[in-house]
C-alpha positions as CSV (number, residue, x, y, z in Angstrom):
1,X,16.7,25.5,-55.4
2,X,15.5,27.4,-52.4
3,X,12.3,27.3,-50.8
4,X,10.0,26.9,-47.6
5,X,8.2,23.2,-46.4
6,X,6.2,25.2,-44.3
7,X,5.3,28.7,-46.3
8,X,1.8,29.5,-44.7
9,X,3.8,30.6,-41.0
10,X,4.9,33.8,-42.5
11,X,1.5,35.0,-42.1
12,X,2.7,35.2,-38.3
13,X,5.7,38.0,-39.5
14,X,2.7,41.0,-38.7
15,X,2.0,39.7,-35.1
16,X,4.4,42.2,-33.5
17,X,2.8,45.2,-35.3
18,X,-0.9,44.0,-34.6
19,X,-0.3,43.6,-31.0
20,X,1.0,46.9,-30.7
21,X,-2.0,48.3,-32.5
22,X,-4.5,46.5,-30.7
23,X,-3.2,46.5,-27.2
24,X,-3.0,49.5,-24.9
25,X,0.3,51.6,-24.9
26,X,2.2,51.1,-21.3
27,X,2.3,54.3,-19.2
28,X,5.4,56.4,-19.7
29,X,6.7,58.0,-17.2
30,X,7.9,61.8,-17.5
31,X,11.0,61.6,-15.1
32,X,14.4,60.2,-16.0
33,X,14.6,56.4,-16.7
34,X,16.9,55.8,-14.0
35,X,18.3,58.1,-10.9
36,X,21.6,57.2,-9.5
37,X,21.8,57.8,-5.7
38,X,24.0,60.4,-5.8
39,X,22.4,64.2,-5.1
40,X,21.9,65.4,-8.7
41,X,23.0,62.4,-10.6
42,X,20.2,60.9,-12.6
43,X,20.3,59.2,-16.5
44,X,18.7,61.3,-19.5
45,X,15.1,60.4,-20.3
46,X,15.8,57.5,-22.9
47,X,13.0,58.7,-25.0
48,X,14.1,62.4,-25.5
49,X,18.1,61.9,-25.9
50,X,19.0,58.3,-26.5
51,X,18.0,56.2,-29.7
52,X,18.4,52.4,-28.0
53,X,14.9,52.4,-27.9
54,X,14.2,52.7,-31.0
55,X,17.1,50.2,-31.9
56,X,16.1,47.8,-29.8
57,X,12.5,48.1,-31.3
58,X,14.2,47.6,-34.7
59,X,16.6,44.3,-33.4
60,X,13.1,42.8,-31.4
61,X,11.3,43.1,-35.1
62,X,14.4,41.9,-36.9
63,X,14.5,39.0,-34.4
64,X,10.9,37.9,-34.3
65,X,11.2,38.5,-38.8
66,X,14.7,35.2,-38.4
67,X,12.5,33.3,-35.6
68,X,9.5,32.6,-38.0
69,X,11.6,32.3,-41.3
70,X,13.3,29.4,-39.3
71,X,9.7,27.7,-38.3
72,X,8.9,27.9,-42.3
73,X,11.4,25.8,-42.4
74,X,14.0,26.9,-45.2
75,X,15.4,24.0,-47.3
76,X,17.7,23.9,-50.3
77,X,17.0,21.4,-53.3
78,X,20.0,19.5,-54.5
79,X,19.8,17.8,-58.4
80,X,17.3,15.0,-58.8
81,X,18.5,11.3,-58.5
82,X,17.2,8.2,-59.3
83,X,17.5,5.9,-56.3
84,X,16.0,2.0,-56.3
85,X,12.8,1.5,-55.5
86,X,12.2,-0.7,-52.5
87,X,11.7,-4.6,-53.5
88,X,11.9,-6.4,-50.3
89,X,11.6,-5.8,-46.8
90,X,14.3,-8.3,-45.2
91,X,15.1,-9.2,-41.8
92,X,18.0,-11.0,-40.8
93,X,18.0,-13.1,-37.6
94,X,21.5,-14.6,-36.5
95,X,21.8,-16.5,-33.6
96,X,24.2,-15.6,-31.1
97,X,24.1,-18.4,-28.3
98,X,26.8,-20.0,-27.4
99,X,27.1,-22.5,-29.5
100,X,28.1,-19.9,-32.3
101,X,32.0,-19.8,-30.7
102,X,32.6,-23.2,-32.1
103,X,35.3,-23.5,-34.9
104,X,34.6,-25.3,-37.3
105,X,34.6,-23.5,-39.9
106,X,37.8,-21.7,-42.5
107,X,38.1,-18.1,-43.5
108,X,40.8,-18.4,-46.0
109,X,43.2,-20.7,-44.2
110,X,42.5,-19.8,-40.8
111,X,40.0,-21.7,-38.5
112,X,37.2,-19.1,-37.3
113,X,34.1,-19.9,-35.3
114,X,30.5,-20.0,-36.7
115,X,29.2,-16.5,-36.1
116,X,32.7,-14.8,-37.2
117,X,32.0,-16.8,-40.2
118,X,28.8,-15.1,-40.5
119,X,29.8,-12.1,-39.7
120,X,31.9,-11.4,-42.6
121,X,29.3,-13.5,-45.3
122,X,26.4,-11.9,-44.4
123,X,28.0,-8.0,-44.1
124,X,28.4,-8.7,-47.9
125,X,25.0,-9.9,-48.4
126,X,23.4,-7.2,-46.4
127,X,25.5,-4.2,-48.5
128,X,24.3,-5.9,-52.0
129,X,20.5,-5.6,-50.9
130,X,20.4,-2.3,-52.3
131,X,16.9,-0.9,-53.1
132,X,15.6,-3.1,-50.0
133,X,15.3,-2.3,-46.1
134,X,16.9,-4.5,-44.1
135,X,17.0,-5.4,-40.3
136,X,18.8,-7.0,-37.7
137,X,17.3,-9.4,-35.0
138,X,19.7,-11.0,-32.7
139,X,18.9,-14.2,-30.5
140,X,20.3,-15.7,-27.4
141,X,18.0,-16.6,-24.6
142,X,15.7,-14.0,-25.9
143,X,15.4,-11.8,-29.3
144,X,16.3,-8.2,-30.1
145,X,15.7,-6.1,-32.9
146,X,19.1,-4.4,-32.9
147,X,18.6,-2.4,-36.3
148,X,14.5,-1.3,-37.3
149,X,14.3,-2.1,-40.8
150,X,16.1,0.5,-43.2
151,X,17.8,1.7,-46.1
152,X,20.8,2.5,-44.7
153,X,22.6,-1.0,-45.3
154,X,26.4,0.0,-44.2
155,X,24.7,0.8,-40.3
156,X,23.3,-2.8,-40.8
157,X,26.3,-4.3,-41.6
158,X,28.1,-2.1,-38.8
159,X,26.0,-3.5,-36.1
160,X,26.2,-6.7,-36.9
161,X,30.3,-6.7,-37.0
162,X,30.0,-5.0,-33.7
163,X,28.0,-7.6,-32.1
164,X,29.2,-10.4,-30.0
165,X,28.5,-14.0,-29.1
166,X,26.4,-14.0,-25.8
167,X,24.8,-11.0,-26.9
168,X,21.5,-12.0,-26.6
169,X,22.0,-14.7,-23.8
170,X,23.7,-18.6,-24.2
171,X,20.9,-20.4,-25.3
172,X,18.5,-20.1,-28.3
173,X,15.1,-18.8,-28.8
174,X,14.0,-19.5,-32.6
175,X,10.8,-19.3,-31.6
176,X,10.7,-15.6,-30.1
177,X,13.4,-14.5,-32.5
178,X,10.3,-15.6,-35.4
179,X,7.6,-14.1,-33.2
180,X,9.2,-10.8,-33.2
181,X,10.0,-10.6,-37.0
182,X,6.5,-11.2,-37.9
183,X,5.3,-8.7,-35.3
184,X,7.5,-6.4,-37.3
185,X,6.5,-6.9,-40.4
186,X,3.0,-6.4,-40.1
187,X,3.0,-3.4,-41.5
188,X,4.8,-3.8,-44.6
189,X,2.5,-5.1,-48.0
190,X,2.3,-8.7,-47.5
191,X,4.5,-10.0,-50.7
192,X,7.8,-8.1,-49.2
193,X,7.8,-9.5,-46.0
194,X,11.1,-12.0,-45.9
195,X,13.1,-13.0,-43.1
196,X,16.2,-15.0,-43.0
197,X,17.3,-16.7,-39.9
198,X,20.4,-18.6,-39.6
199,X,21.3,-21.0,-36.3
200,X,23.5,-23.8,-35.6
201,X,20.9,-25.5,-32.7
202,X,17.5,-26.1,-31.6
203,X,15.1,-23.9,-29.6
204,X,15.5,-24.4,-26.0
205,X,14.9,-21.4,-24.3
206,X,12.2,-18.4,-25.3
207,X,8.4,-17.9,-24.7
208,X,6.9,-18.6,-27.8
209,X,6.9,-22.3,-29.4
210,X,8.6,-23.1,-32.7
211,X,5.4,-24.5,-33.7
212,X,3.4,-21.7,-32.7
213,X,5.6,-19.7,-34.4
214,X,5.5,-21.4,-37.7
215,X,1.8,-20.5,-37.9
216,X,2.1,-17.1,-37.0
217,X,4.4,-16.8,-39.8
218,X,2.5,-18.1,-41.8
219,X,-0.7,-16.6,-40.9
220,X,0.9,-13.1,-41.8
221,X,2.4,-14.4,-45.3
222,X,6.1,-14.0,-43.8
223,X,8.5,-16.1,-46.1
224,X,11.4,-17.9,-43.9
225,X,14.4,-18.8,-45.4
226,X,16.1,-20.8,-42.6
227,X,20.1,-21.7,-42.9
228,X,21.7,-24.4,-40.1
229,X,25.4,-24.1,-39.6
230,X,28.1,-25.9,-38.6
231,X,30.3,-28.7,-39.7
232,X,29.3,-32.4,-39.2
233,X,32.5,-34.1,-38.7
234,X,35.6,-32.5,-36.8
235,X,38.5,-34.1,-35.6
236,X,39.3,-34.0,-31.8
237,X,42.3,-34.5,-30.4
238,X,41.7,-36.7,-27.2
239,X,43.7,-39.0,-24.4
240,X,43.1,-42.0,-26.6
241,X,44.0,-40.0,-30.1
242,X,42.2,-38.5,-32.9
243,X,38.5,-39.3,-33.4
244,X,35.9,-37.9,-35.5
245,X,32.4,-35.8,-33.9
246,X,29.5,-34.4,-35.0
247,X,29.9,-30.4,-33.6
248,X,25.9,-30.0,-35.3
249,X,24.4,-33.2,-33.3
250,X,22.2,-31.0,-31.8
251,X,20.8,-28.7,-35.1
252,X,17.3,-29.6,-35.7
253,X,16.8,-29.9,-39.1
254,X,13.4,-31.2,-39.3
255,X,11.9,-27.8,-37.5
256,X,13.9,-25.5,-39.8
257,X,12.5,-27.9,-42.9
258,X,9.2,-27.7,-41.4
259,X,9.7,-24.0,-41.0
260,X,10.7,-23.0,-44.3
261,X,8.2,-25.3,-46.3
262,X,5.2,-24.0,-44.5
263,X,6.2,-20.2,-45.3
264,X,7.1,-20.4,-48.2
265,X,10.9,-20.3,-47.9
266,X,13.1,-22.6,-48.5
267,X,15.9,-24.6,-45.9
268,X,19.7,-24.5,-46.7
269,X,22.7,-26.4,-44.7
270,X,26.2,-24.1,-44.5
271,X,28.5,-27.0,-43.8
272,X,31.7,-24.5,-44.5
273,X,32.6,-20.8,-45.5
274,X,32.0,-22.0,-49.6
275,X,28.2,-23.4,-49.0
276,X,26.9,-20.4,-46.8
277,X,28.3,-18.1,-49.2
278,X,26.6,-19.8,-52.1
279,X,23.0,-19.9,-49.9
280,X,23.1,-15.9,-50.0
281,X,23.5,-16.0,-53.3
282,X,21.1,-18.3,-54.0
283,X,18.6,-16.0,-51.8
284,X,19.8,-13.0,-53.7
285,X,18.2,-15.0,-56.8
286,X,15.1,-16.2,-55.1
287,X,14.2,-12.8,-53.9
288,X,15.7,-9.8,-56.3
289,X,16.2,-6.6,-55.3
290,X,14.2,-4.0,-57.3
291,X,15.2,-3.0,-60.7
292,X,13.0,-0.1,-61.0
293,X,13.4,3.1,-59.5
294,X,12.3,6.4,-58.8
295,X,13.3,10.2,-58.5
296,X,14.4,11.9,-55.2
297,X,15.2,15.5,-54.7
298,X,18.1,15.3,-51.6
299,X,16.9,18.4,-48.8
300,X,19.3,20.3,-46.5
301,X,17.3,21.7,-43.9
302,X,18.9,25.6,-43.4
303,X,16.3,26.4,-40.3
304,X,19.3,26.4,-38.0
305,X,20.9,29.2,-39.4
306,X,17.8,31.7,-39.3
307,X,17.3,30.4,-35.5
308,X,21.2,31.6,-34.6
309,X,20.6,34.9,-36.3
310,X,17.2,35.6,-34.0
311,X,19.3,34.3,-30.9
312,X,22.5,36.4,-31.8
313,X,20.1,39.8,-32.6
314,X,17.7,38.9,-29.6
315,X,21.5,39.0,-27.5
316,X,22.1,42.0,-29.0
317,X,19.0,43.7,-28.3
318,X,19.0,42.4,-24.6
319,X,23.0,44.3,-23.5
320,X,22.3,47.0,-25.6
321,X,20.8,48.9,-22.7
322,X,23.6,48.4,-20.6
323,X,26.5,49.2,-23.0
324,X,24.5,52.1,-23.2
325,X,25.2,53.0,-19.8
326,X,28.6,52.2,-19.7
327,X,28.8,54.7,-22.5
328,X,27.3,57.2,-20.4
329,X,29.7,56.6,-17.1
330,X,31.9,57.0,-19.1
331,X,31.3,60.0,-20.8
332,X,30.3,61.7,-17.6
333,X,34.1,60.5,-16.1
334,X,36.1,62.0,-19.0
């Protein structure tokens, strides 16, 4: 179906015409329009023997008449669709220190690092949130919002297979990376706001304190899931043979415990590829997506094509005087 957003700016189609009305008429003059400098060469008076006047009056009208059918905006309905209603609004803070390059964890049978391994486990997660908006927070030395919260979840999971350890700086900043998630939810009705944040350390960089941190999440009634990674024994070929290492000495599982329990979310440990899989779909069951949903009407805006008309006729109108004259020379040559 056809039809206008912005209907009332027709009312400026008559403008031309009142002007004309209201305002004085310009002084014509009663000689030719244009002499040429040779002795007894001059063009006919335009008003008496040529109609571009009057033409170009017609194309200025038909111009002005595209110009404000473009500012009414012109849109075409498509069908209605039911789309899911919003349940959640979800960020998703990964940390991408340095830390994150270490393998020890399996995709498939191939060793991969911890953030490749999150890379591909949380892309799925993200593209089953349907019906939520979801964001992106990366954290290094400092935290960025990489993707604003949306609905568009395959540019989510886009951005985050694009991204990069060291992104964000070496070290980690869990405290910023929470500071800015709750500063971004704010706005959103209190029992949606969820984030997730998943690191393999402890905080030893940033501005704002863990602690301090914890409170303002929970202050704002922002539920924190929190999810450490990384194995806990890896063996490491050395000078005096094989021995066995803890590669997550340095996770700090008490302040992701604390963080969690005082939020309202819940801590998870990914030892391997299997276990982080299974805490997204565990999250996934703690926090549903909407099952309800509403009808949307898709709009193509069509103002662009009304707006090339007036430019193409307002062209028009402006050469028309001088393939007018070339008409003439010519004429006069032959």
């Amino acid at each position: 179906m056809f039809e206008l957003a912005w209907p009332w700016l027709l009312c400026a189609l008559p403008l031309p015409l009142i002007a004309a009305w209201v305002l004085p008429r310009a002084r014509s003059a009663t000689s030719a329009a244009l002499k040429l400098p040779h002795i007894g060469i001059q063009l006919p008076d335009s008003a008496n023997s040529s109609p571009v006047p009057n033409l170009r009056r017609i194309l200025a009208l038909l111009a002005w008449s595209l110009l404000v059918l473009s500012c009414a905006r012109p849109q075409w309905l498509g069908e209605p669709e039911d789309v899911p209603r919003s349940g959640r609004d979800l960020l998703l803070a990964v940390d991408t220190s340095g830390s994150m390059s270490i393998q020890d964890m399996q995709i498939g049978n191939r060793a991969t690092d911890r953030f490749s391994t999150v890379q591909v486990i949380a892309s799925d997660f993200i593209q089953r949130r349907v019906g939520d908006r979801v964001g992106l927070i990366l954290f290094g030395s400092r935290a960025y919002l990489l993707t604003p919260l949306t609905f568009d979840l395959k540019t989510v999971a886009k951005q985050l297979d694009e991204s990069a350890i060291g992104l964000a700086g070496r070290e980690t900043a869990i405290g910023d990376a929470v500071g800015l998630a709750v500063k971004r939810l704010l706005e959103r009705p209190q029992d949606q706001r969820v984030l997730i944040l998943l690191t393999d350390g402890v905080n030893n960089a940033g501005e704002l304190d863990p602690q301090k941190a914890i409170e303002l999440a929970e202050a704002n009634k922002v539920r924190i899931y929190t999810v450490g990674i990384g194995a806990e024994a890896v063996s490491v070929d050395s000078f005096f043979g094989s021995r066995m290492v803890n590669p997550s000495a340095d996770l700090d599982v008490a302040m992701l415990t604390k963080m969690a329990e005082k939020t309202g979310g819940k801590f998870f440990r990914a030892r391997d590829t299997a276990e982080l899989a299974g805490i997204y779909r565990e999250i996934n069951q703690l926090e549903p997506v909407a099952d309800k949903a509403e009808t949307l009407r898709p709009v193509k805006e069509l103002y662009d094509w009304p707006l090339a008309l007036a430019m193409l006729v307002a062209a028009l109108a402006l050469i028309l005087p001088w393939l007018n004259l070339t008409a003439w020379r010519r004429s006069k040559s032959s």
